[in-house]
N, C-alpha and C positions, 0 to 999 in steps of 0.2 A: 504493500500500500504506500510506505513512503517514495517506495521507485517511481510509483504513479503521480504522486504529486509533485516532485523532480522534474519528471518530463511532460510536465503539463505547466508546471510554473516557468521551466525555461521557454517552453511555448509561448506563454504570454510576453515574456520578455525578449524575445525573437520577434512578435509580431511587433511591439514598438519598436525596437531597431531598426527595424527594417521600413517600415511606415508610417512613422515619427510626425512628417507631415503631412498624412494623408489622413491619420485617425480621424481630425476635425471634419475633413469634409467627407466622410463614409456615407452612399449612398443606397439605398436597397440594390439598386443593381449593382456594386460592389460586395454586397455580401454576399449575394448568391453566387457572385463569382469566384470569391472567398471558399464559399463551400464547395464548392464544380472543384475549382484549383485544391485542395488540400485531397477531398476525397480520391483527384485521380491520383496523388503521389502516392495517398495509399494502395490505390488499386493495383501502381504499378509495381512498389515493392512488393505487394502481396502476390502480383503475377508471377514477378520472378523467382520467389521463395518456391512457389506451387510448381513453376516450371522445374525447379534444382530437383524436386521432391519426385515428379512424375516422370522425368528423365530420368531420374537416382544419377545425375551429375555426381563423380567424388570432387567434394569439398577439398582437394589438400593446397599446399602453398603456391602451386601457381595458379588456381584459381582463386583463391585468397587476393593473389598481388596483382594478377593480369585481367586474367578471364572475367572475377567476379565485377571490379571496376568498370571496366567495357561494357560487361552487362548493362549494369546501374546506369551507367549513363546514358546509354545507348535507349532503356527503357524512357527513363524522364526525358528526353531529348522527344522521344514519339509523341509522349502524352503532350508537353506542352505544343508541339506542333499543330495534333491533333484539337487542342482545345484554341490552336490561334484560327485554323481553319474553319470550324463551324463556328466561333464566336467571331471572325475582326469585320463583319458587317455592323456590329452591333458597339464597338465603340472605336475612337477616335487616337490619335496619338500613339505612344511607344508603351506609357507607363503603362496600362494595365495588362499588356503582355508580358513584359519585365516581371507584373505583378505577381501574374500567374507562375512565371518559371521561381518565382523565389518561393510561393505558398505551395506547388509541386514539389519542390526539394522539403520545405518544412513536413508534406505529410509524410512523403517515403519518409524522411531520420523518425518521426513519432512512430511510426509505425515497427519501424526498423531497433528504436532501444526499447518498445514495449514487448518484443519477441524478445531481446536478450534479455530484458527483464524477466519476460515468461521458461526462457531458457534454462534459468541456473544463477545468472550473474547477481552476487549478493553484494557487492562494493559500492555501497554509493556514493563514492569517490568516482571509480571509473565511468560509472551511469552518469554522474552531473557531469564531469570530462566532455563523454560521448556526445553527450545532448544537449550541451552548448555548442562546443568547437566542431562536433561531424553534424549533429539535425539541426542546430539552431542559426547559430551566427557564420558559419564556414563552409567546410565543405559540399553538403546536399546544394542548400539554399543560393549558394555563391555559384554555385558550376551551372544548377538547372534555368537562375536567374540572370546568368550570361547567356543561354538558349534562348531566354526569352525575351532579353534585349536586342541581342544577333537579329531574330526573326523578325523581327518590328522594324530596326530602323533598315533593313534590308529591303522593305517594302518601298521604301522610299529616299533611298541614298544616293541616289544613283543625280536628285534633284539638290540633296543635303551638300555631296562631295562631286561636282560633276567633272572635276577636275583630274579625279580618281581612277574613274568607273567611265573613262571616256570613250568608249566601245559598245559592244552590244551590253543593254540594260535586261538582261536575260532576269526574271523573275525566277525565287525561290518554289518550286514543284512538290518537294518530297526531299527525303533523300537519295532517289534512284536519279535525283535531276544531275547529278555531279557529270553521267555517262551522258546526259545532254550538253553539260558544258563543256567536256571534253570532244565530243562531235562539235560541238561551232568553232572550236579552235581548230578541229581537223579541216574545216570547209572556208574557213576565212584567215587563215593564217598561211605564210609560207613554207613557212618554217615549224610547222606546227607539233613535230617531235618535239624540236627543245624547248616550246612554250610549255608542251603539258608537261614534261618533265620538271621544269620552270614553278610552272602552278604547282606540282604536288608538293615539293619541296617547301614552296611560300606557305602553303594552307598546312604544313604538318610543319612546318615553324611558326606558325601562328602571326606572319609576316605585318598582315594586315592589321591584323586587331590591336597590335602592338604600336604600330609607325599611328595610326589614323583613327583608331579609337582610344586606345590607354595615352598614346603622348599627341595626342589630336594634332598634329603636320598634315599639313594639306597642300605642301610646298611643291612636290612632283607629280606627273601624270600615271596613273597606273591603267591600264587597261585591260582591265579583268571587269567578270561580271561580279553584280552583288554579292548574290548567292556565295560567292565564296568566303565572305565572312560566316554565312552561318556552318558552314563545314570547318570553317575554322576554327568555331566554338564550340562547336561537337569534342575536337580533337585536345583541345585546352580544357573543358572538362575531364574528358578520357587521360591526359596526359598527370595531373593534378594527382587524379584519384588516383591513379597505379604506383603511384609515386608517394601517395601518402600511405597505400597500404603495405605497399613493399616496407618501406620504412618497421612499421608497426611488426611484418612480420619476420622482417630479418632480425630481430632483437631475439627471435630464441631459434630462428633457423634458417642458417647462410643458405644460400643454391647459388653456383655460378651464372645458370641462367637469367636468376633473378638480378644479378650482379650486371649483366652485361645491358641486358634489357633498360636498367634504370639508368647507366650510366649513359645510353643514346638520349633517354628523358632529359636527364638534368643539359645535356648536350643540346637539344632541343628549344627547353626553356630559359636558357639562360640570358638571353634577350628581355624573355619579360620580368625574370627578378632584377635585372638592369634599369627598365623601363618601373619595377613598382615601385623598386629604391630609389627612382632619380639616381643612381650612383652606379658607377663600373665598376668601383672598386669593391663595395657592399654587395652586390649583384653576384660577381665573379666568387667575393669569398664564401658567399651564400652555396653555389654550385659546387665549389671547392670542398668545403667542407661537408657536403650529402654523395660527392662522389668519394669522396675519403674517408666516410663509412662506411659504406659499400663494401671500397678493396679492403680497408686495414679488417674487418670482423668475418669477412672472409679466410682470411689466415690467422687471428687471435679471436680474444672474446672481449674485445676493446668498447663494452656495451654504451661508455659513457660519449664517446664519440656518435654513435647513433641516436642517442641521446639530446645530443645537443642536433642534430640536424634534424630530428625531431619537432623540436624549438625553433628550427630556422623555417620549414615548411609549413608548419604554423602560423608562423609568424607573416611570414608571404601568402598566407591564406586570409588573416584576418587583414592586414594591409588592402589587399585587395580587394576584402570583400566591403570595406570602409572606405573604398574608391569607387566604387562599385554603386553603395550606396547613397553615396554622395549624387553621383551622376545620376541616379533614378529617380531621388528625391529633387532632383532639379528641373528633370525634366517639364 
């Protein structure tokens, strides 16, 4: 019972963080969208538990660090799309698409520490941990509520940044739309091998989001479509979360794969803990130290080092999710 009122009290404290300036002006059609948005997070965590269960998936450490993050994300990334497509006749602007990806990641984590809670977990230390920093204020609500920003202003960016996006203004489809944006650069480009090449590298470095959403430059011509911000925030989600779970599970069991795997990660994001710290230097030792727990606990049991990168990817979690927040509440 106290687990329950833990992750029901961080709940309420999540929904002000997060909508600090919006509590005042709450409208019935904001609440029912409220409700639509949390229930499907749960629906979708509860999919994918049902799915692990009916498949009999084995749970062990690279589903843990790889597989199971993918998943999760991969899930809420659908539902919030799925709720922008039958809902964005019905309201106006970015934020309550934002809204939704942040109140989807809130329901999957409640959903998510009330089964650990039902699991066994008796520490309610680790349960208030979990359900701030993964369902409340960080990871769910951070990753699912960059899908739902991605989605929004890709509607219409192309007007926002046209300096960008100065090519075809190909709208976001699905996710199968990517093998369409890949065919228009096969039919309009000359060169059109080392453009997609080009793109796949930008959008799994997360090239865009970083230059013209996180450090907002608007100083060069990009010619790509939209649409590739939100595949990029798919991948920034996915990258995040493997990253954070690796971490959590290499503190009691090394794998080289898992080692090699997270080291192309931090290799990946290192740009944007550059971009969340304002600093190269902070950035770089940020990356430095999460790939130097990796290798050193690999070959010792140097727990305190993972420890601290622990702390550092948290810390670049809540950072950004308080940038994040910033930008939605201003919208």
């Amino acid at each position: 019972m106290n687990g329950l009122f833990i992750i029901f009290g961080i709940l309420i404290i999540a929904l002000i963080y997060w909508f600090r300036k919006s509590i005042t002006s709450i409208t019935l059609k904001f609440i029912i969208l409220f409700v639509i948005s949390i229930l499907g997070g749960i629906f979708s965590a509860s999919l994918l538990l049902y799915s692990i269960d009916i498949l009999q998936i084995q749970t062990n450490v690279y589903y843990s660090s790889i597989f199971g993050p993918f998943f999760e994300e991969l899930v809420k990334f659908i539902i919030v799309f799925l709720i922008f497509s039958v809902l964005k006749n019905n309201f106006s602007g970015y934020r309550w698409i934002a809204t939704v990806g942040i109140l989807v990641g809130l329901g999957f984590g409640i959903y998510e520490n009330i089964i650990y809670l039902y699991s066994g977990i008796d520490d309610l230390g680790v349960l208030f941990y979990r359900s701030i920093f993964i369902g409340g204020i960080a990871l769910h609500p951070l990753t699912s509520g960059i899908f739902g920003y991605m989605i929004g202003i890709s509607s219409g960016i192309d007007k926002i940044m046209p300096k960008i996006f100065k090519n075809e203004k190909k709208k976001f489809k699905g996710i199968g739309g990517i093998f369409l944006m890949f065919e228009e650069f096969y039919y309009k480009t000359k060169n059109f091998f080392f453009i997609i090449l080009k793109t796949i590298k930008e959008i799994l470095f997360i090239d865009t989001t970083i230059k013209h959403i996180i450090l907002k430059s608007n100083k060069t011509t990009y010619g790509h479509s939209p649409s590739e911000i939100i595949y990029e925030a798919l991948f920034l989600g996915i990258w995040l979360h493997i990253l954070y779970n690796s971490i959590i599970n290499y503190i009691t069991e090394t794998n080289i794969i898992i080692l090699i795997v997270n080291i192309i990660i931090v290799i990946i994001l290192l740009e944007l803990f550059v971009a969340i710290f304002q600093s190269r230097f902070f950035g770089n030792m940020i990356g430095a130290i999460i790939s130097l727990s990796f290798v050193i606990n690999y070959y010792t049991q140097a727990e305190l080092l993972l420890f601290l990168s622990l702390l550092c990817i948290i810390s670049v979690l809540i950072i950004f999710s308080w940038e994040v927040n910033k930008g939605i509440n201003n919208i």
